[in-house]
C-alpha positions, 0 to 999 in steps of 0.5 A, a space after each residue: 434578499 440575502 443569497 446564502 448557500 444554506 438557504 439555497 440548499 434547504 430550498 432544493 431539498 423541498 422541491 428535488 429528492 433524487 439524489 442524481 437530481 442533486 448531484 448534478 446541482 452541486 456540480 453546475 453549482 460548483 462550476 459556477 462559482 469557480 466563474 465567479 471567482 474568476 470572474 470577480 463576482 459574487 460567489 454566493 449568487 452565482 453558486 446558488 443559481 446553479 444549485 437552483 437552476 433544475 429546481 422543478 425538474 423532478 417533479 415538474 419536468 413538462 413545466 420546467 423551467 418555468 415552474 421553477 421560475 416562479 418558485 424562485 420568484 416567490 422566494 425572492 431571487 432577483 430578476 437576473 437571477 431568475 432569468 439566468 435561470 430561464 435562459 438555460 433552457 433553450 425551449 424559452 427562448 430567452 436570450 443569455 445577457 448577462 455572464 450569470 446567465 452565459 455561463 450558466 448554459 455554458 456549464 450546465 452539460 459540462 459539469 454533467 459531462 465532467 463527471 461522467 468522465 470522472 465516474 469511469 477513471 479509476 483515479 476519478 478526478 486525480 490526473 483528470 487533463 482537458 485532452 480526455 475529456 476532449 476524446 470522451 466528447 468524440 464518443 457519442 456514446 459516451 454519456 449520450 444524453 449530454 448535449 455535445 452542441 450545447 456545450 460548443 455554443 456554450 463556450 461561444 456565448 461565454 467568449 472563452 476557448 472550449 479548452 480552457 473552458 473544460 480547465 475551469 470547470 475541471 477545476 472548479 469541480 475538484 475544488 467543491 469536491 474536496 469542500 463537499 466531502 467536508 460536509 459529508 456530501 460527493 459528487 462522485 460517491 
């Protein structure tokens, strides 16, 4: 099966209508592919496992995400997709083996953090440094919903400093920013 983004985004348009749903799939999406650029990976396959990965969550929260497994598998997404997927989760106790599925886990809380910090800067991404994002993760009440622990095991089981972890999903999240707005799509607006 050939893994395209088109493909992938009509796929999550059939199962997720929320549009804060799919705002933070295109971040976890973007987050992933600076990983895979970075880490000389596939672009098109690791962009769309983070675009999938919260597939069922809207409308199947209580299976997820095991229902959502099994929509990918009826789609035809390989197995170490499938079960980067899985192991995001911490509830099915899936071991992360892979770095698609490490870094998965590693940037699903964080692409999330990342934009909240962005969404209360006037600038918004413009001048964003790792250091504010840093002292926001200081402040539980900050975006209180983000799971802090998750995004300092994250990092751990990438193997990467939390620091330069924080740089690469900033970045990454300003690079898809400009290329989403081409397509009339934000993360932010």
């Amino acid at each position: 099966m050939e893994i395209t983004r088109e493909k992938a985004f009509a796929l999550l348009k059939q199962y997720v209508n929320s549009n804060s749903l799919i705002k933070h799939c295109l971040a976890v999406e973007a987050s992933m592919r600076g990983y895979a650029k970075k880490f000389g990976q596939d672009v098109e396959t690791w962009g769309a496992c983070g675009l999938l990965h919260d597939i069922d969550f809207e409308k199947y929260p209580e299976q997820h995400p095991l229902k959502g497994i099994e929509i990918l598998k009826e789609n035809g997404y390989p197995e170490d997709f499938i079960m980067a997927v899985k192991g995001h989760a911490d509830k099915t106790n899936t071991p992360r083996e892979t770095n698609m599925a490490k870094t998965l886990y590693a940037v699903d809380e964080l692409s999330s953090f990342v934009i909240a910090c962005v969404l209360v800067r006037p600038n918004k991404f413009e001048g964003l440094k790792v250091k504010s994002v840093k002292k926001k993760l200081k402040d539980k009440a900050f975006a209180k919903a983000v799971d802090r622990e998750q995004i300092k095991q994250g990092a751990q089981e990438l193997g990467v400093d939390l620091t330069e972890h924080i740089q690469t999903v900033i970045d990454s999240l300003v690079q898809r920013e400009e290329e989403l707005q081409k397509e009339g799509l934000s993360l932010i607006k």
